[in-house]
C-alpha positions in Angstrom: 25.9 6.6 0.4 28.2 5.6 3.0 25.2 5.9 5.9 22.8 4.2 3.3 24.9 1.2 2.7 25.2 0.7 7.0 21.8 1.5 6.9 21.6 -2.5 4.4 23.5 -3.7 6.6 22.2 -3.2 10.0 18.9 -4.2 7.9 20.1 -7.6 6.9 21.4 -8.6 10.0 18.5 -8.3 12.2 16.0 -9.3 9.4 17.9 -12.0 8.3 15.7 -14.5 9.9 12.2 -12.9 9.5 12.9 -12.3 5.7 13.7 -16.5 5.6 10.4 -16.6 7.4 8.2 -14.8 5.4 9.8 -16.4 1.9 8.8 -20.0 3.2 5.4 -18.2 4.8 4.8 -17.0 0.9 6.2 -20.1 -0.5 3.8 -22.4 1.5 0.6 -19.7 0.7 1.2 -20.4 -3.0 1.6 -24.3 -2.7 -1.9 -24.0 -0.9 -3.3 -21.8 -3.7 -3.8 -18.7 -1.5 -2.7 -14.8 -2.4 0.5 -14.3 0.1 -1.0 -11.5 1.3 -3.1 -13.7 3.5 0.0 -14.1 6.0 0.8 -11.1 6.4 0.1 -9.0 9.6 -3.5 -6.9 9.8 -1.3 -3.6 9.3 0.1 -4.5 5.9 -3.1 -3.3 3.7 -0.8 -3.2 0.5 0.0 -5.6 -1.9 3.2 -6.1 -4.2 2.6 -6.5 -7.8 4.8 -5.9 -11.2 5.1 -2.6 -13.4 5.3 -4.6 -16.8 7.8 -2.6 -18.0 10.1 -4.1 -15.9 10.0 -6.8 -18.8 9.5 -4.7 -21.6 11.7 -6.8 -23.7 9.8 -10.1 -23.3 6.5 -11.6 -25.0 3.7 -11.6 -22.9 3.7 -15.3 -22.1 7.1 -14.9 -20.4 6.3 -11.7 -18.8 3.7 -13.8 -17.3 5.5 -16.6 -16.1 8.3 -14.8 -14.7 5.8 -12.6 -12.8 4.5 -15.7 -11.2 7.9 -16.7 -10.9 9.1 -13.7 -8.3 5.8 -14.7 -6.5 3.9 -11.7 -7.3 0.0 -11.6 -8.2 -1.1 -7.9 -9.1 0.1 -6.9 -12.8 -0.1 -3.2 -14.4 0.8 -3.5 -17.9 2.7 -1.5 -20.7 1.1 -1.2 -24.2 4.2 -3.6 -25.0 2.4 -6.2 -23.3 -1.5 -4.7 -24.5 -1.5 -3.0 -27.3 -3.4 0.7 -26.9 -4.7 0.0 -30.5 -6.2 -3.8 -28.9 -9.9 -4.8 -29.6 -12.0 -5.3 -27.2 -12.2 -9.0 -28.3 -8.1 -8.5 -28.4 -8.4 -7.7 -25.1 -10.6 -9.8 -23.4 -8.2 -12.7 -24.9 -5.0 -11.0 -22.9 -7.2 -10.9 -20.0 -8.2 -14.8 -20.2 -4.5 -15.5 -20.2 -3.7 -13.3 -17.6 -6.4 -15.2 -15.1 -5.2 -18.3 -16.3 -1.7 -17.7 -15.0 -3.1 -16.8 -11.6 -2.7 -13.0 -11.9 -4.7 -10.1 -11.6 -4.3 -7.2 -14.4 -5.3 -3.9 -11.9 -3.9 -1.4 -14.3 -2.2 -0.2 -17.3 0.6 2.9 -17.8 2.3 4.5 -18.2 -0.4 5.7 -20.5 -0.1 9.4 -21.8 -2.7 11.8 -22.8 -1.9 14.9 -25.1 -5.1 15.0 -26.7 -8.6 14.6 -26.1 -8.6 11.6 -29.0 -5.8 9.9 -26.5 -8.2 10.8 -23.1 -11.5 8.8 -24.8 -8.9 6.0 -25.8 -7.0 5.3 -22.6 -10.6 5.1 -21.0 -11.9 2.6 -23.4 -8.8 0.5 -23.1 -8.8 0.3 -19.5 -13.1 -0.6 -19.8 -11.8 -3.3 -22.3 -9.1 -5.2 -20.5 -10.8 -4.9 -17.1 -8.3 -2.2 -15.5 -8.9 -0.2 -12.2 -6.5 2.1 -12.9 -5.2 4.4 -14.9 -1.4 4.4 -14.4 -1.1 7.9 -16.7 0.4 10.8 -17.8 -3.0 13.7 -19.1 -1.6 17.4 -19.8 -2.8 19.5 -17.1 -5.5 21.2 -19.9 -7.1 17.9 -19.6 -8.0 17.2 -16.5 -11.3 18.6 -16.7 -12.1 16.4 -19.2 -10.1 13.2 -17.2 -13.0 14.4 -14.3 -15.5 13.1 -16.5 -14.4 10.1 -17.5 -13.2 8.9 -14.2 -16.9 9.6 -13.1 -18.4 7.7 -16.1 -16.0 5.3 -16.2 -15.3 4.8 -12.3 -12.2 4.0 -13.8 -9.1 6.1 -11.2 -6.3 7.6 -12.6 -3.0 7.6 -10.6 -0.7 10.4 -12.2 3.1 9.3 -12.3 5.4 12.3 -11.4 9.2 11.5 -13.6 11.4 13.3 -12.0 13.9 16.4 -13.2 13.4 17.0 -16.8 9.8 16.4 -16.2 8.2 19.7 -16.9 4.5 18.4 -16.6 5.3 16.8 -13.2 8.6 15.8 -12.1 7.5 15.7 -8.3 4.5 14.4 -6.7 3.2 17.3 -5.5 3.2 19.1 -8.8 0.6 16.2 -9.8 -1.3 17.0 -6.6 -1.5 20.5 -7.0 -3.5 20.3 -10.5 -5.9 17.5 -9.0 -6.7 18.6 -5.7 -10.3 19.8 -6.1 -10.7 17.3 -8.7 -12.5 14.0 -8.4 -10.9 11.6 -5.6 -10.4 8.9 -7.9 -8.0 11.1 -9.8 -5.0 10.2 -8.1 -1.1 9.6 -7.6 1.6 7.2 -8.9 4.3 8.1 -6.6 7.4 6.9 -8.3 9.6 6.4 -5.3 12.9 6.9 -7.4 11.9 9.4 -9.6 10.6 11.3 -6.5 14.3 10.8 -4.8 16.4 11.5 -7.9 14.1 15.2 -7.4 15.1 15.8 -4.3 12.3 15.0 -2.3 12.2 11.9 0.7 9.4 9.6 -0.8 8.5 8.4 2.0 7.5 12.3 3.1 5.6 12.7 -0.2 3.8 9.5 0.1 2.7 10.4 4.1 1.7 14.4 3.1 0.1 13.0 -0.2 -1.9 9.9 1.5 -5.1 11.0 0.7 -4.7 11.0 -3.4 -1.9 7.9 -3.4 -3.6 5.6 -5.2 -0.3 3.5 -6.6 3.8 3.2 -6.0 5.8 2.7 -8.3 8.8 0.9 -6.1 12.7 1.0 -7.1 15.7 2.4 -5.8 18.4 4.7 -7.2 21.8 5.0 -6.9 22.1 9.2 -6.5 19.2 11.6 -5.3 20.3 13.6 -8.5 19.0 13.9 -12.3 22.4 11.8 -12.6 20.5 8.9 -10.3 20.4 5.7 -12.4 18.1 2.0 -11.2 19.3 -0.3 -9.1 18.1 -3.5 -7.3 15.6 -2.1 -4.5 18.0 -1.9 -0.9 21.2 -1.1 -2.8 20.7 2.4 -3.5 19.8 5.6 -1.3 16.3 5.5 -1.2 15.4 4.3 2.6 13.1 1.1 2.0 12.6 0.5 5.7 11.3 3.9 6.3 9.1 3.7 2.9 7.2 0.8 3.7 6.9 2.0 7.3 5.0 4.7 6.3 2.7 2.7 3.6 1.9 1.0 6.9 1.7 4.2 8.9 -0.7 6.1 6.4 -3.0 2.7 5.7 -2.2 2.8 2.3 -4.2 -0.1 0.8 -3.6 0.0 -3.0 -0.6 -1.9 -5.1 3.3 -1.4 -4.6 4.1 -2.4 -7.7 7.9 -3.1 -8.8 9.2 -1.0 -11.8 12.8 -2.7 -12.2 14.4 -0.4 -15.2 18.0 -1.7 -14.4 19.2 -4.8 -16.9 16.1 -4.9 -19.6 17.8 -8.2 -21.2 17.9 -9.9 -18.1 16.2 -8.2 -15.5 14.8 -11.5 -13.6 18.0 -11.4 -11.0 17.7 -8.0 -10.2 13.7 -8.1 -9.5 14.1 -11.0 -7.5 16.3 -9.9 -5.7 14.5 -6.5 -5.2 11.3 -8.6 -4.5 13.1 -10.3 -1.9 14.4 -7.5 0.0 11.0 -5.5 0.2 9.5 -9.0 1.6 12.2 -9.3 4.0 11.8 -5.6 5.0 7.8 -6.6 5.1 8.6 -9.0 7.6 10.8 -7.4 9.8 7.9 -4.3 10.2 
């Protein structure tokens, strides 16, 4: 912890400037309309977005306006936010007010799949609202059946690994194990924290699993133990420098998307401040 906390330190000295840089680079970008990916360097293919159940405790109008709020465009929602049992014409209405606010929805999860009823639904859902992605959670017995849909659907599914006491798949690489020879667009959700509190570097798991990372779920824990609780991202003992070097490293061009589980009453601070760091950490890369 000890090595971790120089580690923020020795961070936020020399990146002190360039993270003030690249908030008024991002400010400016929005006052001009544009995405603030579009100042960042050729080599940052990712983009930052918002796991919705971050805010799983606010309507979806505020969810929405706070999302905007911490400057971030890409959305993945929780059924909190979008019912599963939405109509399509339910739907379609979220999705309006989603585009209205600026926002993109890419996704939805986590979404989990014990039954084939649950498989045809989460495919449906996703087709309804617009999704690219699956954020999800299908028992290993159906994946076959996951194949197909992906392929009539052309809908991916990123599986999200949860960590000890997971016995479907704690780690990343027990997801990739059971999709290997499947259909590329079957996927990953490396959870970055879950991944450390298992006792595996994410930022190794995210470099030998490139090839099937499809989305990152980003945090930061305080232990790399089952004991391992949220914190705000850069106060904990995942290395964020190293983790975003390697997104870099590996081309990684899909959505980083904040999953801030610390504070559900008032998590606004503690996202921002997470936001902030990874931008500062962006812009010192």
């Amino acid at each position: 912890m000890k090595e971790t906390q120089g580690t923020r330190r020795r961070f936020l000295k020399t990146a002190g400037f360039a993270a003030a840089a690249s908030v008024t680079r991002v400010d400016r970008s929005f006052a001009r309309g544009r995405s603030p990916a579009t100042t960042r360097p050729d080599k940052i293919q990712f983009q930052l977005g918002l796991a919705s159940y971050t805010l799983r405790k606010f309507k979806l109008d505020d969810v929405l306006a706070m999302t905007k709020r911490v400057g971030l465009k890409y959305i993945a929602f929780k059924d909190f936010h979008l019912p599963m049992n939405s109509t399509p014409e339910q739907a379609r209405d979220v999705l309006e007010k989603v585009k209205k606010a600026g926002l993109i929805l890419y996704g939805g999860g986590v979404i989990y799949m014990k039954t084939e009823a649950e498989v045809h639904r989460a495919f449906d859902y996703a087709k309804a609202a617009g999704m690219k992605t699956i954020i999800g959670v299908p028992q290993p017995q159906l994946l076959p059946l996951v194949n197909e849909r992906v392929r009539q659907y052309d809908i991916s599914v990123a599986i999200h690994n949860h960590g000890p006491g997971d016995r479907t798949y704690p780690t990343p690489a027990s997801a990739y194990e059971k999709i290997k020879n499947l259909d590329r667009r079957i996927g990953l959700c490396n959870d970055v924290g879950h991944t450390k509190r298992a006792g595996v570097d994410p930022s190794e798991s995210c470099a030998k699993y490139a090839d099937r990372l499809l989305d990152v779920h980003m945090k930061d824990v305080s232990e790399a133990t089952a004991r391992g609780r949220g914190v705000e991202v850069g106060r904990g003992v995942i290395d964020i420098p190293r983790l975003v070097r390697t997104l870099v490293k590996i081309g990684y061009k899909g959505i980083v998307s904040f999953e801030y589980e610390k504070d559900a009453d008032d998590p606004l601070p503690g996202l921002a401040e997470s936001v902030g760091y990874v931008r500062g950490v962006i812009a010192a890369v």
